[in-house]
N, CA, C and O atoms as a GROMACS GRO file, in nm:
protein
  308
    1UNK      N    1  -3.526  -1.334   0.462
    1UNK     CA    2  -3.401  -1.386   0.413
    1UNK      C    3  -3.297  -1.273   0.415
    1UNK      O    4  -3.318  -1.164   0.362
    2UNK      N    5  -3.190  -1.304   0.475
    2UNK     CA    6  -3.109  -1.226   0.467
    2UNK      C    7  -3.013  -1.197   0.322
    2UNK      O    8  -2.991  -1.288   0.242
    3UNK      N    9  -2.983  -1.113   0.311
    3UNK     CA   10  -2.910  -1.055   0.170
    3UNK      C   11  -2.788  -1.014   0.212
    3UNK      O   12  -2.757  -0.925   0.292
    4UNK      N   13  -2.711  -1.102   0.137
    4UNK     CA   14  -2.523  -1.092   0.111
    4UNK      C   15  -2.519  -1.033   0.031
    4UNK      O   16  -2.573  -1.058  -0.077
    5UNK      N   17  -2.427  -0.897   0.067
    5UNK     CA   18  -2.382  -0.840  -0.003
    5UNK      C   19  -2.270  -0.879  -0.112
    5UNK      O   20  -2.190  -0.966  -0.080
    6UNK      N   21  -2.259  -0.806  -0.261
    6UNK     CA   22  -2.175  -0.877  -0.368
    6UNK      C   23  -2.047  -0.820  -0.306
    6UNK      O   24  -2.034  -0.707  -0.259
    7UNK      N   25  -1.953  -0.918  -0.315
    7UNK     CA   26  -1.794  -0.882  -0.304
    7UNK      C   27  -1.740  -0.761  -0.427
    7UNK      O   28  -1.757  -0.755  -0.549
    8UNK      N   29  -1.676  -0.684  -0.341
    8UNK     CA   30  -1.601  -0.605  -0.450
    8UNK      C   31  -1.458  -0.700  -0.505
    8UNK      O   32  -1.373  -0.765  -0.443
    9UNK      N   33  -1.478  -0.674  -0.633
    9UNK     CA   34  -1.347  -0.728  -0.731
    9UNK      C   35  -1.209  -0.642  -0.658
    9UNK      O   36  -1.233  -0.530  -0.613
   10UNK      N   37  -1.109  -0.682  -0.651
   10UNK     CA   38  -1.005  -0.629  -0.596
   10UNK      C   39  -0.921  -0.621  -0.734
   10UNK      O   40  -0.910  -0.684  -0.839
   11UNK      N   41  -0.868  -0.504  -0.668
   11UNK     CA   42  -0.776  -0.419  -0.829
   11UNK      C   43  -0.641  -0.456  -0.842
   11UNK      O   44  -0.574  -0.414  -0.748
   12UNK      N   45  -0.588  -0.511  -0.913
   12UNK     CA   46  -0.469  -0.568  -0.932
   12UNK      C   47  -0.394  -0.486  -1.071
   12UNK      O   48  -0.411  -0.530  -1.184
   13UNK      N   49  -0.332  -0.396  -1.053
   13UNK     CA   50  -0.275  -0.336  -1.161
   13UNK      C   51  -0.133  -0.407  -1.224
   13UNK      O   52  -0.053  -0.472  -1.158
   14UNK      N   53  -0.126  -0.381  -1.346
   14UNK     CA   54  -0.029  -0.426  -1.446
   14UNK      C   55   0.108  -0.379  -1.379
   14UNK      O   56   0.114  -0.311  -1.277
   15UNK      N   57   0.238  -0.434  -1.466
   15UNK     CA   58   0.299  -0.352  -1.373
   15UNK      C   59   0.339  -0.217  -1.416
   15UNK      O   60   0.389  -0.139  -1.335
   16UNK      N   61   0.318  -0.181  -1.551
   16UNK     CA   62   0.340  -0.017  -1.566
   16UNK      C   63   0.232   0.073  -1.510
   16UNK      O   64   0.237   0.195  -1.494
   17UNK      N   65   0.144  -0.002  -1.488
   17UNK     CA   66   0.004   0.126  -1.438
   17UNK      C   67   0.056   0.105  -1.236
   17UNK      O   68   0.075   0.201  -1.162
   18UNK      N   69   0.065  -0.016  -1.201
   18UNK     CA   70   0.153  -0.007  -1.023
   18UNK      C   71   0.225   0.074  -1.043
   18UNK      O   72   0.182   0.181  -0.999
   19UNK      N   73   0.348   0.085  -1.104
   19UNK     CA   74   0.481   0.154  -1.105
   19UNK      C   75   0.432   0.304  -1.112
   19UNK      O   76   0.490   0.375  -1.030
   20UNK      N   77   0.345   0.365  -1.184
   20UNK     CA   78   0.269   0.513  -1.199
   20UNK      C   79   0.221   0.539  -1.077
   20UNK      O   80   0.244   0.644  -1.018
   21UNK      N   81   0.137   0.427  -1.021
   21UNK     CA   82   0.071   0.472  -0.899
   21UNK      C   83   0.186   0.468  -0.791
   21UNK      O   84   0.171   0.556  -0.706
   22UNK      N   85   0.294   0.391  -0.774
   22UNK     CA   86   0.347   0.410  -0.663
   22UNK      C   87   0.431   0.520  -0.659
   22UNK      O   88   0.492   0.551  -0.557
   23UNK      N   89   0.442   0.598  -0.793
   23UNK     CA   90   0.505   0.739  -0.766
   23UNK      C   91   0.436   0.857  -0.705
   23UNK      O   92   0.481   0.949  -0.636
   24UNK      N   93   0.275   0.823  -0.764
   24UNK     CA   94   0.203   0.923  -0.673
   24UNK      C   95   0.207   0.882  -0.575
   24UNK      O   96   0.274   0.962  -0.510
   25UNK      N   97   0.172   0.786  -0.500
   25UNK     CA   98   0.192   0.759  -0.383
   25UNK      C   99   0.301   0.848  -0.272
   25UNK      O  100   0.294   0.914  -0.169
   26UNK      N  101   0.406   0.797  -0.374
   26UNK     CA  102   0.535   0.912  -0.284
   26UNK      C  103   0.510   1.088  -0.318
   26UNK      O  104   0.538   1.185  -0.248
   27UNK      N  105   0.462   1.082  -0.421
   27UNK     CA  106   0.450   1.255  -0.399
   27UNK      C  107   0.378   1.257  -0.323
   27UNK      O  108   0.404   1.290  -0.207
   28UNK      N  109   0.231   1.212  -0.378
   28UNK     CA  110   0.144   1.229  -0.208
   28UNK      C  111   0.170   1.212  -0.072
   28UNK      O  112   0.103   1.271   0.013
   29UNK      N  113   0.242   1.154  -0.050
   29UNK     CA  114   0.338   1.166   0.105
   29UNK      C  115   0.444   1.257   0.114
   29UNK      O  116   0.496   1.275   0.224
   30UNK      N  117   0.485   1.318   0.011
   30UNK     CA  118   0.563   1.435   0.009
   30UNK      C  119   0.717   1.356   0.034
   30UNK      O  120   0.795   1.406   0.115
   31UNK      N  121   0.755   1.225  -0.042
   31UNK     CA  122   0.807   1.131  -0.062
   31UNK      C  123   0.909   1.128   0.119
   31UNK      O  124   1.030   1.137   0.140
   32UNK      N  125   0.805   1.114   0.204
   32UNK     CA  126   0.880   1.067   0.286
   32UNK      C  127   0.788   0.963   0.368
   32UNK      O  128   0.667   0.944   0.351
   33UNK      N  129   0.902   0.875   0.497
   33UNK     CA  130   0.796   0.741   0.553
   33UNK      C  131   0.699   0.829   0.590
   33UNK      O  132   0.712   0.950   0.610
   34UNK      N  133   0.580   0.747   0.600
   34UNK     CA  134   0.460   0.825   0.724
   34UNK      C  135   0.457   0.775   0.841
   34UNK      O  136   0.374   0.797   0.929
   35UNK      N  137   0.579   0.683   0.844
   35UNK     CA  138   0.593   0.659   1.045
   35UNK      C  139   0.691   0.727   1.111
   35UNK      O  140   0.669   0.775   1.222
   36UNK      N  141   0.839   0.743   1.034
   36UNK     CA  142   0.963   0.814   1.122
   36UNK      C  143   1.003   0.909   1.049
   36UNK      O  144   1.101   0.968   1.093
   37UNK      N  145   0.940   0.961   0.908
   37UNK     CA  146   0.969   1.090   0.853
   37UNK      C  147   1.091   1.100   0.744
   37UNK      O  148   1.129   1.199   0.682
   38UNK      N  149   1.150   0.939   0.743
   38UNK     CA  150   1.308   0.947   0.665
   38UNK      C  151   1.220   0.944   0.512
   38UNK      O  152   1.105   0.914   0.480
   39UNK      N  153   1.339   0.991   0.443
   39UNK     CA  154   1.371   1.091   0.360
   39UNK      C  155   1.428   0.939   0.208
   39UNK      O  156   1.416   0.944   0.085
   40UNK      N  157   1.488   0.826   0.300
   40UNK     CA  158   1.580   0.721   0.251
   40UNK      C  159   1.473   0.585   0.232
   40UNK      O  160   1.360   0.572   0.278
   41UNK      N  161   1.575   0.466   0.124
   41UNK     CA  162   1.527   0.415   0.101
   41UNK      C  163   1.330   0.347   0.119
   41UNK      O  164   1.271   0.253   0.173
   42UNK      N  165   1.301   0.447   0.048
   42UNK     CA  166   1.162   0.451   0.056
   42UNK      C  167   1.059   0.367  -0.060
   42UNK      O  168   1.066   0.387  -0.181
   43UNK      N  169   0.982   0.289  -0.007
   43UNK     CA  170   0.894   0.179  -0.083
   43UNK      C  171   0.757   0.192  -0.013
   43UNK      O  172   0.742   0.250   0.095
   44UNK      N  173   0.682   0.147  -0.065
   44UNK     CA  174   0.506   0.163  -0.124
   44UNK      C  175   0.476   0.030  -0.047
   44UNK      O  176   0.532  -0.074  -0.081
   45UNK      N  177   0.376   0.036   0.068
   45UNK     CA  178   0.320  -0.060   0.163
   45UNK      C  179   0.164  -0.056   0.141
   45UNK      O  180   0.091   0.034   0.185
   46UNK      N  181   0.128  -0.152   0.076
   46UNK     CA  182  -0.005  -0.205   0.142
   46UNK      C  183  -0.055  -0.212   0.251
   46UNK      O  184   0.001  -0.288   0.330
   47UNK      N  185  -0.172  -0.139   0.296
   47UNK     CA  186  -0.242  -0.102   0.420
   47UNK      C  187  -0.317  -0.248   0.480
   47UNK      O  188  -0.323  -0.296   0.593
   48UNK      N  189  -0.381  -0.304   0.317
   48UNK     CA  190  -0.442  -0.418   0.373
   48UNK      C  191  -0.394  -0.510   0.207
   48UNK      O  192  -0.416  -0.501   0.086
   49UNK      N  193  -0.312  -0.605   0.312
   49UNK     CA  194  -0.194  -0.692   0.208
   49UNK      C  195  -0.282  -0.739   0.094
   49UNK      O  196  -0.403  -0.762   0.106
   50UNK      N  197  -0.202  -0.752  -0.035
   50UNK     CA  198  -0.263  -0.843  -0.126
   50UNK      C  199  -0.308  -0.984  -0.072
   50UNK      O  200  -0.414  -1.046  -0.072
   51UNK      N  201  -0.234  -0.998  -0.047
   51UNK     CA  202  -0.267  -1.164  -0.007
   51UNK      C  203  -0.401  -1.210   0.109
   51UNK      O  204  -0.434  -1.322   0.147
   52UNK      N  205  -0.462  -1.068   0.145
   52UNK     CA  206  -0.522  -1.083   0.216
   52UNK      C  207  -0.648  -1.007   0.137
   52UNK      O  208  -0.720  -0.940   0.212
   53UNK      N  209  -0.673  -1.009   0.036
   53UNK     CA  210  -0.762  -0.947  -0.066
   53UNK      C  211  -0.721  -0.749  -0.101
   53UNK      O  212  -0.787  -0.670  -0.170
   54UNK      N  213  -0.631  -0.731  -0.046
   54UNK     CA  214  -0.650  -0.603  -0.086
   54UNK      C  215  -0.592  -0.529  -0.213
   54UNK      O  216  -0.531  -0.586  -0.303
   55UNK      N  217  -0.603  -0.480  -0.211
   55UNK     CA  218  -0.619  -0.420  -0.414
   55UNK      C  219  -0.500  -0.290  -0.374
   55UNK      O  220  -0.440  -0.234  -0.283
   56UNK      N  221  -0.523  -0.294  -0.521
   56UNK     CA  222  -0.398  -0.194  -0.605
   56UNK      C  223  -0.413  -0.072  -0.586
   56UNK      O  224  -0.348  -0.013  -0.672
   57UNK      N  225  -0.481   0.021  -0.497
   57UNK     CA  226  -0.585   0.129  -0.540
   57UNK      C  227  -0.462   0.267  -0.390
   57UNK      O  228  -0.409   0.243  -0.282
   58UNK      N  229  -0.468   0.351  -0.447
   58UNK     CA  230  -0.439   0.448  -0.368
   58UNK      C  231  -0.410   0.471  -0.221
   58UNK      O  232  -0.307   0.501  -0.161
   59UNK      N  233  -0.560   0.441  -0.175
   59UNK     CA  234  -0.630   0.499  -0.073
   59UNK      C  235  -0.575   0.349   0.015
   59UNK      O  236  -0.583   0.347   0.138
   60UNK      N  237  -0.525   0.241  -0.056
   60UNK     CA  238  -0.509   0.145   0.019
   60UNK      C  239  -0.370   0.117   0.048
   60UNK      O  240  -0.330   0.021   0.113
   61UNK      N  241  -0.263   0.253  -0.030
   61UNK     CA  242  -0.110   0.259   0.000
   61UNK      C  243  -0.058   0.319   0.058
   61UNK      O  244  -0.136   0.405   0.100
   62UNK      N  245   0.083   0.339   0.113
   62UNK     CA  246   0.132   0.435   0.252
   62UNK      C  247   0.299   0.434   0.207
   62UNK      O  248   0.319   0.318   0.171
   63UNK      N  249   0.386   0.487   0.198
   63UNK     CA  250   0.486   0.541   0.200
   63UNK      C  251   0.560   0.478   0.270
   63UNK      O  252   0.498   0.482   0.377
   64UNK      N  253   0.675   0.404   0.294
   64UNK     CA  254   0.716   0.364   0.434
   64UNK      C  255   0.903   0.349   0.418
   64UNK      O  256   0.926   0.273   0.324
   65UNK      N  257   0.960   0.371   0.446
   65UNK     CA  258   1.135   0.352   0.446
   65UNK      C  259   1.124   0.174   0.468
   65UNK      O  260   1.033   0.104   0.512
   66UNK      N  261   1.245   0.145   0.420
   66UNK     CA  262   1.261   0.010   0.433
   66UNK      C  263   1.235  -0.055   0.533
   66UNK      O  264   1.152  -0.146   0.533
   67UNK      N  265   1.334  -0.003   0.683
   67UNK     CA  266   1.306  -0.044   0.798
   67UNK      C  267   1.150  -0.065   0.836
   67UNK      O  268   1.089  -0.171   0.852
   68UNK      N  269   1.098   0.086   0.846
   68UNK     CA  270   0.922   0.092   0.916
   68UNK      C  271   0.908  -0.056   0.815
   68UNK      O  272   0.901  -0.164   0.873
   69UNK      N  273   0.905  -0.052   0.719
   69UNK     CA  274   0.843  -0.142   0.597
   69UNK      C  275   0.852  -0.310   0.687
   69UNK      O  276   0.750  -0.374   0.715
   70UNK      N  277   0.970  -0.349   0.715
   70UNK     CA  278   1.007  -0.390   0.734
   70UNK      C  279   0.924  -0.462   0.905
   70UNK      O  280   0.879  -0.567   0.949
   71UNK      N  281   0.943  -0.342   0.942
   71UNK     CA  282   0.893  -0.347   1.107
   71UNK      C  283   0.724  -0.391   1.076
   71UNK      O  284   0.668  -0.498   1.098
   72UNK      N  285   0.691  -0.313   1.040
   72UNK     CA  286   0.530  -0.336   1.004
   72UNK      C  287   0.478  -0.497   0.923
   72UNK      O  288   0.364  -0.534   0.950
   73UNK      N  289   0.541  -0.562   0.854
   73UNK     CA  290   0.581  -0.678   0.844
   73UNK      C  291   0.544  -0.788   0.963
   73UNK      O  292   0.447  -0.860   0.986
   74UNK      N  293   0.675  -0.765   1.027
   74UNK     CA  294   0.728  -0.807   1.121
   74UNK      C  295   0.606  -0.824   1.254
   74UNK      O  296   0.613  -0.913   1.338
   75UNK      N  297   0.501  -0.722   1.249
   75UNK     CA  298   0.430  -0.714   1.362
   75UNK      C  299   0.309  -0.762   1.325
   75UNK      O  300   0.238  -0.810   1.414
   76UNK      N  301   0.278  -0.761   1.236
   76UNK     CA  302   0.155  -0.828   1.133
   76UNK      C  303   0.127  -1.006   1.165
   76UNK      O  304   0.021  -1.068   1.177
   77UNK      N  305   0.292  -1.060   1.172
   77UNK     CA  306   0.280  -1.202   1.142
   77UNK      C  307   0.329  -1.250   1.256
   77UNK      O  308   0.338  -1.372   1.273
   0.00000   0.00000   0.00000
């Protein structure tokens, strides 16, 4: 018999504990995009979307300027 593995619970943070993490986030990128390097309007992207099970967690966020943000979006759907 084969054995299924248990699903991991996906992390959904409050919004003052998100708002904490998405600042590290930008320090940890050294608050710039990680696709074209701008410096400007900069926001916190999910690697692998909520809506598609992915969680609140660090390792699963990326730095991105509005546009990239935007573009990456855009190519997804």
């Amino acid at each position: 018999m084969k054995k299924i593995p248990a699903k991991n619970p996906r992390l959904r943070l409050d919004s003052t504990s998100y708002a904490k993490l998405q600042r590290q986030v930008l320090e940890r990128d050294g608050w710039r995009c990680q696709v074209c390097g701008s410096m400007q309007n900069l926001q916190v992207h999910h690697l692998k979307f909520r809506s598609h099970s992915g969680s609140d967690e660090e390792q699963n966020l990326i730095t991105l300027c509005a546009e990239c943000h935007e573009r990456m979006h855009g190519a997804r759907h």
